[in-house]
C-alpha positions, 0 to 999 in steps of 0.5 A: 198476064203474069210474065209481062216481059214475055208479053212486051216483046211478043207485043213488039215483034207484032209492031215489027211485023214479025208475028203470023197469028191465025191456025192456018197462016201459022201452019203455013209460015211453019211448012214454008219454015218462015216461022222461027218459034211457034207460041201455042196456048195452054188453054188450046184443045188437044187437037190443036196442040197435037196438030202445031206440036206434030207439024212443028216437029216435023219442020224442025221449028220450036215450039213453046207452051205459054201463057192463055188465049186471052193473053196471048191475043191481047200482047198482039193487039188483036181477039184471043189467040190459041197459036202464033208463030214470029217470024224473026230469029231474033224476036224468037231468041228474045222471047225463048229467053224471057220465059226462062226455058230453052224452047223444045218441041213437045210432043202431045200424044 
């Protein structure tokens, strides 16, 4: 894990409970516009990333490209996660912050 900040602070929102993980509860919390910043791994398939990049895009959420599975499942306690949307405006502003670029939504083609 090369960016522990970005790490300890997605860790943290998880203890707040402010972290949905899973394909399907994510794209749900986007519909819903629960989500506030969707984190999707570099390592996630294409279809994947073209399926959370077009729903975010869609609802107007940020989207961030970072870190891998393995990482980002470890900084959540939890197995390898591919996505995982936080809930929280503030968790989602700390964490946009701590990897040093504003968040846009990218497009995957």
């Amino acid at each position: 894990m090369e960016n522990n900040k970005f790490y300890n602070r997605m860790g943290l929102a998880m203890r707040a409970g402010k972290v949905v993980h899973g394909d399907q509860a994510v794209l749900d919390a986007v519909r819903s516009k629960e989500a506030k910043l969707v984190v999707v791994a570099t390592d996630a398939s294409d279809n994947t990333r073209k399926k959370v990049a077009d729903k975010c895009s869609h609802y107007q959420i940020p989207l961030v490209e970072y870190g891998v599975r393995d990482d980002l499942g470890a900084a959540i306690g939890k197995e390898s996660r591919v996505v995982v949307a936080v809930t929280d405006a503030g968790f989602a502003r700390l964490l946009t912050e701590s990897q040093g670029k504003p968040a846009e939504v990218e497009r995957f083609e």
